[in-house]
N, C-alpha and C positions, 0 to 999 in steps of 0.2 A: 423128250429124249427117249429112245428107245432102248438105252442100256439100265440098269438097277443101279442107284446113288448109291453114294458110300455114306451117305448119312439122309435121315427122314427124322425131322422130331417134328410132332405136332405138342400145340399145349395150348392153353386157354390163358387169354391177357386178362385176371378178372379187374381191373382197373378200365379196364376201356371196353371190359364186357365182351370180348369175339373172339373168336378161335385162329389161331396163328400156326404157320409153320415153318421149316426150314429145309431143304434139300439141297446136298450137296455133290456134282458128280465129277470126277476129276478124268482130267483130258493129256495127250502128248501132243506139240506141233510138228506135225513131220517137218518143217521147214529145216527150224532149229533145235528139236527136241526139248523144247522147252516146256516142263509141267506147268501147265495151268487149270481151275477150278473153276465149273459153273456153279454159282450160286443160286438158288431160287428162295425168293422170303415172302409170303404172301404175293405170291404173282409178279413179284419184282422182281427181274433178272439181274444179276450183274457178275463179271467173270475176274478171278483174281489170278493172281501171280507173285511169285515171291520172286522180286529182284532186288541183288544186289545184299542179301539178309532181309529184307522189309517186303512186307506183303503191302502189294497198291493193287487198286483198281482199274484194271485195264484202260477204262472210259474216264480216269482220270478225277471223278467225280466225286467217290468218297471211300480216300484212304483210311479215314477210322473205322466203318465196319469192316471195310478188308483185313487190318491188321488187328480186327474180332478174330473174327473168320478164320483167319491165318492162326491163329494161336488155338482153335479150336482146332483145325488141321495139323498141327504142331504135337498137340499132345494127343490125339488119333493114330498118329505114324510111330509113335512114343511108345502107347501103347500094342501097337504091333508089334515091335521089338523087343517087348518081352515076351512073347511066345517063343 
């Protein structure tokens, strides 16, 4: 992606010994204006959304790292609001 995420953490698993990461960059749909989030975690794409109150996984596949995700996103915007 050619724009700067709104989140980069890298950190080391030392349980499984390798170095991990996470980026996060968030998107509008022109369709329906609806915010959604690209994920990246180790090479592993997947894009979220908060619908309805609950953060899901677009692809359907797994709503509990989304609704990780989401509450790491949650308290990001959290923290914006207090400036």
């Amino acid at each position: 992606m050619d724009q700067k995420p709104l989140f980069t953490v890298n950190w080391t698993d030392f349980i499984a010994r390798k170095d991990r990461s996470l980026k996060i960059w968030g998107n509008v749909d022109k369709t329906d204006s609806q915010v959604y989030y690209t994920c990246v975690i180790d090479q592993r794409q997947m894009v979220i959304t908060n619908f309805d109150g609950r953060w899901v996984d677009n692809s359907g596949k797994d709503n509990e790292l989304a609704g990780k995700l989401g509450h790491l996103l949650d308290g990001y915007e959290f923290l914006l609001d207090l400036k």
